[in-house]
C-alpha positions as CSV (number, residue, x, y, z in Angstrom):
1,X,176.0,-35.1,135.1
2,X,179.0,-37.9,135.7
3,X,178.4,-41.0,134.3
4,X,177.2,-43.6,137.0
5,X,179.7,-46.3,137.9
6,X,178.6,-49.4,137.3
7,X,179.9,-53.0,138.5
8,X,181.7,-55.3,135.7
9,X,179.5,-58.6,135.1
10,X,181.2,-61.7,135.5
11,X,180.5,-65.4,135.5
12,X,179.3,-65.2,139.2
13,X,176.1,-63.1,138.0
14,X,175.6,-65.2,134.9
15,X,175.1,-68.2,138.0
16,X,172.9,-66.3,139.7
17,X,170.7,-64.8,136.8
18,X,170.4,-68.5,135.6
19,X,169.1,-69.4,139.2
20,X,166.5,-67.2,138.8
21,X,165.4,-67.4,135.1
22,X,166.7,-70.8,134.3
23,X,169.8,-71.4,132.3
24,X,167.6,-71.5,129.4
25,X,166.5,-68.0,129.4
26,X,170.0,-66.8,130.1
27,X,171.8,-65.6,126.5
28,X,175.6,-65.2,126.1
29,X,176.1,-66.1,122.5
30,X,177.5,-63.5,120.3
31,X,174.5,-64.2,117.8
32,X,172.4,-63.5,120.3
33,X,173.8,-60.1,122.2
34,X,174.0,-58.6,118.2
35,X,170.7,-59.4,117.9
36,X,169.5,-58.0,121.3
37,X,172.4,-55.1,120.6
38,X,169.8,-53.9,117.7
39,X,166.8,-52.4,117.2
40,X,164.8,-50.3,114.5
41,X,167.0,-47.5,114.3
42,X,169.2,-46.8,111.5
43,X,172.5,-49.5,111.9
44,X,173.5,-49.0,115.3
45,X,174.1,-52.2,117.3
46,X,175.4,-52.4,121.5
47,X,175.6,-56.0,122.3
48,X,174.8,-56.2,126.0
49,X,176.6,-59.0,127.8
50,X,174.0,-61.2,128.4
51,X,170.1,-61.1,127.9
52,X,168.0,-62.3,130.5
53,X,164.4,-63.4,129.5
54,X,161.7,-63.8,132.9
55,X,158.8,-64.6,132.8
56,X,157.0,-63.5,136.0
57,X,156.7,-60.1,137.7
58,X,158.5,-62.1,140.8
59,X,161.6,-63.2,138.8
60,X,162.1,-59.5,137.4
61,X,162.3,-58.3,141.5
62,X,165.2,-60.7,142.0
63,X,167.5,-59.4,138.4
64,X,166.8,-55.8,139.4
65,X,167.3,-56.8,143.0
66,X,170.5,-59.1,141.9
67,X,171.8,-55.9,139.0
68,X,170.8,-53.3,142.1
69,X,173.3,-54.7,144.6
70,X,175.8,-55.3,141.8
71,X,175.4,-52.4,140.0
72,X,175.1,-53.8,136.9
73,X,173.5,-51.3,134.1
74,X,170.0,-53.2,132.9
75,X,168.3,-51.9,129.7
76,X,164.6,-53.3,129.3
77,X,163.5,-54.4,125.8
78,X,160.4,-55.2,124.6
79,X,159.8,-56.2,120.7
80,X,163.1,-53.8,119.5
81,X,160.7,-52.1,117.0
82,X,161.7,-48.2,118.4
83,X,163.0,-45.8,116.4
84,X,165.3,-43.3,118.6
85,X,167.7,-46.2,119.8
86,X,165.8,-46.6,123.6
87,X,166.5,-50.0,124.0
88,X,170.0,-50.1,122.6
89,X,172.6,-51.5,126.0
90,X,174.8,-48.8,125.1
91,X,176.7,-49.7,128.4
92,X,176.2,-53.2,127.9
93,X,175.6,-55.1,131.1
94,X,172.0,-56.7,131.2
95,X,169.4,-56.5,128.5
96,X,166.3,-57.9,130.1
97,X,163.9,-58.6,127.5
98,X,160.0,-59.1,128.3
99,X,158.9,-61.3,125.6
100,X,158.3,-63.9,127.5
101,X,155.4,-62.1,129.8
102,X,153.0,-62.4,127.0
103,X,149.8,-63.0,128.6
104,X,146.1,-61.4,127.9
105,X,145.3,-62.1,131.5
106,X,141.9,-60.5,131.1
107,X,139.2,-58.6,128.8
108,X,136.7,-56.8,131.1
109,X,133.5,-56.3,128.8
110,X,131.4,-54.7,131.3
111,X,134.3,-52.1,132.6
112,X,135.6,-51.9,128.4
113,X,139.2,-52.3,129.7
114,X,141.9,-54.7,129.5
115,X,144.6,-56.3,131.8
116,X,147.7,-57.2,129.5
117,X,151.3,-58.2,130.2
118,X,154.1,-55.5,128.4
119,X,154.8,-58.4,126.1
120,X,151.7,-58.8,124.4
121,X,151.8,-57.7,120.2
122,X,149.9,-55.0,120.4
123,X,147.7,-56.3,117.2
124,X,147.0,-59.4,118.5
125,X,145.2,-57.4,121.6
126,X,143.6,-55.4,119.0
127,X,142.2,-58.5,117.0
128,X,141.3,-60.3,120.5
129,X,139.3,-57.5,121.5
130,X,137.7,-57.0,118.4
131,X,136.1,-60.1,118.4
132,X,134.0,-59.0,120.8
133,X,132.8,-55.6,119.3
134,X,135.7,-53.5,121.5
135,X,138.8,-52.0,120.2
136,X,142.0,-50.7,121.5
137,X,142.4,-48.0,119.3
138,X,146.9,-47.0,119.4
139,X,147.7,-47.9,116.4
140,X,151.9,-47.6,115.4
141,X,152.9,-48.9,112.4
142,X,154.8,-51.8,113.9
143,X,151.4,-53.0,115.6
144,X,151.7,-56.7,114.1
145,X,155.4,-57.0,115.7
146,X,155.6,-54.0,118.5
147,X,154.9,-55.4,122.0
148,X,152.6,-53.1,124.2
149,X,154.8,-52.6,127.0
150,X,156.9,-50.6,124.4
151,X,154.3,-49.0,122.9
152,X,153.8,-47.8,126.9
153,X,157.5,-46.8,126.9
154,X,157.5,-44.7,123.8
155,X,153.7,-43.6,124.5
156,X,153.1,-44.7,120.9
157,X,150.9,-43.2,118.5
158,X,149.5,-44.0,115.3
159,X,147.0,-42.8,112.2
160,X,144.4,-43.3,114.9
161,X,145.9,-40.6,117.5
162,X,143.9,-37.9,115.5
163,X,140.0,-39.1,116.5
164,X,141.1,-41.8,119.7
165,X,144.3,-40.4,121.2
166,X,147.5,-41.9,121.7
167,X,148.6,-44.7,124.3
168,X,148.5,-42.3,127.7
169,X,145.4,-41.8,126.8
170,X,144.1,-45.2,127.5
171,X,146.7,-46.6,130.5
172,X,144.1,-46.6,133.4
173,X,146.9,-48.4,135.6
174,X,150.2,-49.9,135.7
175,X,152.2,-53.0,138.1
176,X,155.9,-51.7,137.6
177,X,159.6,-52.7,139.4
178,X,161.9,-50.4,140.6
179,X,165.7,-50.2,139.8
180,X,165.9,-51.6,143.7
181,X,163.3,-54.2,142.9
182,X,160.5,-53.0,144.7
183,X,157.1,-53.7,143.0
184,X,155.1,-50.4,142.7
185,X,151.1,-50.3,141.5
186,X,148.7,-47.7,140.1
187,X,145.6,-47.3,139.5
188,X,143.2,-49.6,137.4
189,X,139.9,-50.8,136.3
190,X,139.2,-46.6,137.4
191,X,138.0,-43.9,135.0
192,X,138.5,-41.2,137.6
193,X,141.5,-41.6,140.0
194,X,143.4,-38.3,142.1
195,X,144.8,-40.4,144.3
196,X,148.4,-38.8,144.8
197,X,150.6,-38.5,141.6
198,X,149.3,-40.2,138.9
199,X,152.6,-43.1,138.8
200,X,151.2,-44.6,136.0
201,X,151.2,-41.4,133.5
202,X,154.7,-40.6,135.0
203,X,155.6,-43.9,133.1
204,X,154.2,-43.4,130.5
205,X,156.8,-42.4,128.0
206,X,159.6,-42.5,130.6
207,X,161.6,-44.8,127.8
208,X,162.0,-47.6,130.2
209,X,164.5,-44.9,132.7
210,X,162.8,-45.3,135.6
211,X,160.8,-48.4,135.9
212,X,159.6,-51.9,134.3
213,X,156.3,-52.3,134.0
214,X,155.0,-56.3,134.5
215,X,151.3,-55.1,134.3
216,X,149.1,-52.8,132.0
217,X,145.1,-52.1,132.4
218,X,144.1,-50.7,129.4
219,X,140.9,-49.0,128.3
220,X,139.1,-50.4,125.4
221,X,136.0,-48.5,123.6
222,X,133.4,-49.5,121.8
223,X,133.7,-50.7,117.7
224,X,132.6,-48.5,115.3
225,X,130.6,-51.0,112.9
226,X,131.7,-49.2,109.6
227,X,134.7,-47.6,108.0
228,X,136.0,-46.1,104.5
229,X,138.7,-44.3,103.0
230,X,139.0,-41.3,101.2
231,X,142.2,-41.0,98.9
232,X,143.3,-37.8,97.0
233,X,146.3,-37.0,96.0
234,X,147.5,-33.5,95.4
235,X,150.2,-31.6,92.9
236,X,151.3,-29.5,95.6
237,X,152.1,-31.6,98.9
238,X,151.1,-28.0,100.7
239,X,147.8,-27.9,99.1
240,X,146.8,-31.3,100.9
241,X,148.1,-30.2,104.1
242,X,146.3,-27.3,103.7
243,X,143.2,-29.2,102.7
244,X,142.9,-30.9,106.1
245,X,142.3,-27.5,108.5
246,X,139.3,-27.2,105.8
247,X,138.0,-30.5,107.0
248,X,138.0,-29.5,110.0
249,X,136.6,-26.3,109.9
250,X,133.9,-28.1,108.4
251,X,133.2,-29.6,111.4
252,X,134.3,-33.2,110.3
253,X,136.6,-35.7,112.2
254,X,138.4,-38.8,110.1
255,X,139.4,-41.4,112.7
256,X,143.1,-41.2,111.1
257,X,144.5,-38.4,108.0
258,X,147.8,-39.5,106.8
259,X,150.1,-37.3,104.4
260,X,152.0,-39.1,102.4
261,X,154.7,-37.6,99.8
262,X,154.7,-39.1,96.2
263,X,158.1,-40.5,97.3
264,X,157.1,-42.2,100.0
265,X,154.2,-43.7,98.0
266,X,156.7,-44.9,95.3
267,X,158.8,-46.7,97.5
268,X,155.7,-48.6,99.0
269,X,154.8,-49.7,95.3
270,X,158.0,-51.1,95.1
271,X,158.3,-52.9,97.9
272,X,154.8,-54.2,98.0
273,X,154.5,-54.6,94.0
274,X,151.0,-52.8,94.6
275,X,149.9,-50.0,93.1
276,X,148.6,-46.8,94.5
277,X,146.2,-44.3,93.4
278,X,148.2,-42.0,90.9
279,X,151.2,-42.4,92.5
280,X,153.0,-39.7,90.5
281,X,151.2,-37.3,92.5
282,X,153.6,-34.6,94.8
283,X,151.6,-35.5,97.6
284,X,148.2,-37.9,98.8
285,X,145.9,-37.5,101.7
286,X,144.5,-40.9,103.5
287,X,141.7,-40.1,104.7
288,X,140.0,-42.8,107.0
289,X,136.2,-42.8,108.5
290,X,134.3,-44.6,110.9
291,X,131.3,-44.7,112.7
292,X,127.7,-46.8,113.4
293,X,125.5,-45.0,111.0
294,X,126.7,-46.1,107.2
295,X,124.2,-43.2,105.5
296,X,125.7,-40.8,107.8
297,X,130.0,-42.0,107.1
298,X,128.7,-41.4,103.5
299,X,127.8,-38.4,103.5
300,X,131.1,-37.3,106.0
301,X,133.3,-39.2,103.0
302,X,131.7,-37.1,100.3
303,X,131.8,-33.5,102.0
304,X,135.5,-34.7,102.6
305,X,136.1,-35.2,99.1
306,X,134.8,-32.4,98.2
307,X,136.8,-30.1,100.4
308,X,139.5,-32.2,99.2
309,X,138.5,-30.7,95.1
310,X,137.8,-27.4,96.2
311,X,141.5,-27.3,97.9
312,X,143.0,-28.4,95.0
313,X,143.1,-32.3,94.6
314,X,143.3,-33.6,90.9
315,X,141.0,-36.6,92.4
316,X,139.2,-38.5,95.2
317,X,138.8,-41.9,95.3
318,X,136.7,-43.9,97.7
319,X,137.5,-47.6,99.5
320,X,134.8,-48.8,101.6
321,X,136.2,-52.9,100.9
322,X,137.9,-54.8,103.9
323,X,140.5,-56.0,101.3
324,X,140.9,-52.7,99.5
325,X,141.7,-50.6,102.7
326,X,143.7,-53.2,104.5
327,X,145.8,-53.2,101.5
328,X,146.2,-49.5,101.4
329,X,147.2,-49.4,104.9
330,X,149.8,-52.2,104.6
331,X,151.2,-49.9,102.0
332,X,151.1,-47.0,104.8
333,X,152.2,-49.0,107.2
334,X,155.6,-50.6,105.1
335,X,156.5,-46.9,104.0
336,X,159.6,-46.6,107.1
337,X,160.8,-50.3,105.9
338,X,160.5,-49.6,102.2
339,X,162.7,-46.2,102.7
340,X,165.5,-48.0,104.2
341,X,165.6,-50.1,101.1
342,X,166.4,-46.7,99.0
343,X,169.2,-45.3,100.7
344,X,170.7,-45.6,104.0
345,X,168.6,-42.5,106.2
346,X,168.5,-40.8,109.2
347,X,164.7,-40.4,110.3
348,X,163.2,-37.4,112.5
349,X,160.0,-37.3,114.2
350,X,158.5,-33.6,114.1
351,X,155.6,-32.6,115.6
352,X,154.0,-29.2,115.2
353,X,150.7,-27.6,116.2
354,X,148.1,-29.2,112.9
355,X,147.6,-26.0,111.3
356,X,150.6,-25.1,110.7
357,X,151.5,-28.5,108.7
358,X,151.8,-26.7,105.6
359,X,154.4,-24.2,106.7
360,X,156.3,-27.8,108.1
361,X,156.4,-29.1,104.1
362,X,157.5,-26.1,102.7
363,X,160.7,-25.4,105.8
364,X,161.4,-29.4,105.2
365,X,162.0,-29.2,101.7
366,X,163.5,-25.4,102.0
367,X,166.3,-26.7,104.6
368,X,167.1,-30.1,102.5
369,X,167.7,-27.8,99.3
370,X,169.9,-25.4,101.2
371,X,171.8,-28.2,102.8
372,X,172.0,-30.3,99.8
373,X,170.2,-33.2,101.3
374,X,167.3,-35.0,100.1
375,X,164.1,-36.3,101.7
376,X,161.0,-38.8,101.7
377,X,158.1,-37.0,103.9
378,X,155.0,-38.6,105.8
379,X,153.2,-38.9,108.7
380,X,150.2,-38.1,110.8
381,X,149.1,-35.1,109.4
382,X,146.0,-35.2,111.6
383,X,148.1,-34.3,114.6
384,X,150.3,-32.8,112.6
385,X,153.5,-35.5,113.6
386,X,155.4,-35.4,110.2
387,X,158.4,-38.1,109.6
388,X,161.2,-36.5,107.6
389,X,163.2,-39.1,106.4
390,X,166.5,-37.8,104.8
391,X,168.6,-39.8,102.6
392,X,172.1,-40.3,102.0
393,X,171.9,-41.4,98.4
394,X,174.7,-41.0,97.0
395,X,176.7,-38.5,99.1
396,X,180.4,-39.9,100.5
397,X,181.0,-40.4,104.7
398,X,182.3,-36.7,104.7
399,X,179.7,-35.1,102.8
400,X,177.1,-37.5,105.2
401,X,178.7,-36.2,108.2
402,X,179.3,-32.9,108.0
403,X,175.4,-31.8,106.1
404,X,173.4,-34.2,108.0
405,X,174.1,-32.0,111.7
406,X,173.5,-28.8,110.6
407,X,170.1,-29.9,108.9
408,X,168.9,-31.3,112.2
409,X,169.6,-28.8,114.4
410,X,168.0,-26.1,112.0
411,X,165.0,-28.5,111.6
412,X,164.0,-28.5,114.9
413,X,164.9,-25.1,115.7
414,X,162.5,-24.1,113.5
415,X,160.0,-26.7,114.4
416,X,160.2,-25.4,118.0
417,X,160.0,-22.1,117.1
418,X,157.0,-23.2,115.5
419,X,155.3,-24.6,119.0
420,X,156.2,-27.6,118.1
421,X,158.5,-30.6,119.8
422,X,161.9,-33.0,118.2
423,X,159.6,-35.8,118.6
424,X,156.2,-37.0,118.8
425,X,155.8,-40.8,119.0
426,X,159.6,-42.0,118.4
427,X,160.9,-40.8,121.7
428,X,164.5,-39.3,122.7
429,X,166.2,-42.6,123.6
430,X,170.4,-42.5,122.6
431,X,170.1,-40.9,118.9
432,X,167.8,-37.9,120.1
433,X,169.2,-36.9,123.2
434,X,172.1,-34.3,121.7
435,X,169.2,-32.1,120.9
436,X,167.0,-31.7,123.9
437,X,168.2,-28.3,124.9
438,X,167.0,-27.2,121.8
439,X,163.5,-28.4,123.0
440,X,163.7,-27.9,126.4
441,X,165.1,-25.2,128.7
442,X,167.8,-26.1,132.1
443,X,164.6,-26.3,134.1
444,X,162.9,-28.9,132.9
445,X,165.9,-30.8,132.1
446,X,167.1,-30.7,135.7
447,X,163.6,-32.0,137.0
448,X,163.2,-34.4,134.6
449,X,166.5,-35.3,136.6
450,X,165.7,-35.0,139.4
451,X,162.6,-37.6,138.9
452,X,164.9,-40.0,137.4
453,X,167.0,-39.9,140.7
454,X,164.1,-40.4,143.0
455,X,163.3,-43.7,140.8
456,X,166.6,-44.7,139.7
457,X,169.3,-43.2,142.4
458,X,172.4,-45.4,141.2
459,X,171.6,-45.0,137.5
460,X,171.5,-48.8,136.4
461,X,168.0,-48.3,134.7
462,X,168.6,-48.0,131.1
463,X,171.6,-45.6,131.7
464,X,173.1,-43.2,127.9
465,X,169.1,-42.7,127.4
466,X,167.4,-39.2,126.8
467,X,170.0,-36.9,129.0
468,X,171.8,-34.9,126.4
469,X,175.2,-35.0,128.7
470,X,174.9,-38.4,130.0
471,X,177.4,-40.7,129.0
472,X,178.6,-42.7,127.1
């Protein structure tokens, strides 16, 4: 696929982006670009050459009307919490950020859905909707900075994901712009909708190629009124993967089952300076349970531990305190930001069908040995999304550049092989795309293609993104 040509911005468009966002929300400062050049992966940073910040659906028509006649290449950015580089401007040009559309406009309590801008921080929807007994249950770790018009982009995830479903699973409709501006909308306060394609699923995940959404309805369920957690940690991290088909089989469902490598553990205890429940184990399960009935969650906890024993834990512990859980979950939560302060790392997002978990520890650890590379393991082992950080350490530039590619590429060979995909929640975005042949056949690629024409025909949407040949 050529690379689309694209128009060279010059003080003329800064003029006319200022007339429509006001000079105030118009950024050219170096400090600035870096800081909207960068987001959550690894070091990389693409200063764009200008950000422009709107604040209506209306004013984001006119830039993409304004960049569509101009050709000028427009990368959308929400909170810049992503983790596969899809909101770098890796052709610089325009980085139009949506912070600024930031708006609950409404919670529906008798439809149990919600009409948000993409701007919003996905936990303070959360909080505002548990105030009144409803929850919006996507859950990524970034929730208290991550904006929900990312989360849209990426189709986030969570610990959650394994009872409630990740975030297609609750976008009931979408208002979106078009590279040329048009304003497109879907669906909405509708359980049940065949009416044509479904537009807004089609965006869901689309990494911000095809279209900018202004508007989200998003369903909202009701709140369980009680939770706990289960903790047990393991001496063989495949024992506690293992342990988790068991609880299944036994006919339970934890709203979230995180497996988390003594590793990652230690580096949370670090950063946090809080402990965690023998944290010299190889491996911990966090187990979490909710539901209305309290005698009934107690029971569920219990048979889980015991599973848990019978698979070979050295322990279960048991949290049913607000402060005692929320503190084990900031520790989840901080493991990504507490590995970067270890080494520098390059982080993959593997996905594989639940069961075969197990068989995903032992290849991890077999290919890192063989390659000489080391790695911090964790991830959502209740839908069986494991994060396989692997470190540079010590290892010089050379040594850095020449293991780190063959390691991939056999790590998701194998995970494929395994029925499983190169990502699960972190997306393809710029640092991904180089492997998508391995994960998907000329086929899909081409229409995958072929739908980003029919949305974006001159390429100025978020342009480098997913396409393994797609420049630069």
């Amino acid at each position: 696929m050529p690379p689309p040509s694209f128009g060279t911005l010059d003080q003329t468009d800064l003029t006319a982006l200022r007339s429509i966002c006001g000079a105030d929300f118009v950024l050219t400062d170096s400090p600035d670009l870096a800081i909207y050049g960068a987001d959550e992966t690894e070091d990389l940073c693409f200063p764009p050459e200008v950000v422009v910040r709107p604040q209506t659906a209306v004013q984001v028509q006119a830039i993409m009307r304004y960049c569509s006649a101009r050709r000028l290449p427009v990368t959308p950015r929400g909170a810049g919490t992503g983790l596969s580089g899809g909101a770098l401007p890796v052709h610089a040009g325009v980085c139009l950020s949506l912070e600024r559309m930031n708006k609950i406009l409404e919670v529906d309590t008798n439809n149990l859905v919600a009409v948000v801008q993409p701007g919003v921080i996905t936990q303070m929807l959360q909080e505002v909707v548990e105030a009144q007994g409803l929850m919006y249950p996507p859950d990524p770790a970034s929730r208290g900075s991550c904006m929900l018009g990312g989360n849209l982009a990426e189709c986030a995830g969570g610990p959650r994901a394994l009872k409630y479903g990740v975030t297609k699973d609750y976008v009931l409709g979408v208002e979106a712009v078009l590279p040329n501006g048009d304003r497109i909308r879907w669906g909405g306060k509708l359980l049940k909708n065949v009416t044509g394609y479904n537009l807004a699923q089609i965006l869901v995940g689309s990494e911000g190629t095809l279209a900018i959404v202004t508007e989200i309805t998003l369903k909202l369920v009701p709140l369980p009124k009680h939770r706990m957690m289960v903790v047990a940690p393991f001496d063989d991290g495949e024992k506690a993967a293992t342990a988790l088909t068991k609880i299944f089989m036994a006919r339970l469902t934890p709203s979230a089952a995180e497996y988390l490598e003594g590793a990652a553990v230690r580096c949370a205890e670090a950063k946090f300076g809080k402990s965690f429940p023998q944290s010299d184990a190889d491996a911990h399960l966090l187990l979490e349970l909710d539901g209305n009935d309290r005698t009934l969650l107690e029971r569920d906890a219990e048979a889980v531990g015991e599973i848990c024993l019978a698979e070979g834990a050295r322990d279960v512990l048991l949290a049913d305190e607000r402060a005692k859980m929320d503190d084990l979950w900031q520790m989840r939560r901080g493991i990504s930001e507490a590995v970067k302060s270890v080494s520098i790392y390059k982080e993959e997002d593997t996905v594989v069908p639940r069961a075969r978990l197990p068989e995903l520890v032992r290849i991890v650890r077999d290919i890192c040995a063989r390659h000489r590379l080391s790695a911090i393991t964790y991830g959502h082992a209740g839908d069986g999304n494991l994060h396989v950080n692997i470190l540079k350490r010590d290892l010089s530039d050379q040594e850095w550049d020449e293991r780190l590619p063959g390691a991939i590429t056999e790590l998701f060979e194998k995970v494929v092989a395994m029925g499983g995909a190169i990502s699960g929640e972190h997306g393809i975005g710029w640092v991904q795309k180089r492997y998508m042949p391995i994960a998907l056949g000329p086929a899909e690629l081409a229409l995958m293609r072929g739908l980003k024409g029919a949305f974006d025909p001159d390429g100025i949407l978020n342009p480098g993104k997913m396409f393994p040949d797609e420049a630069p």
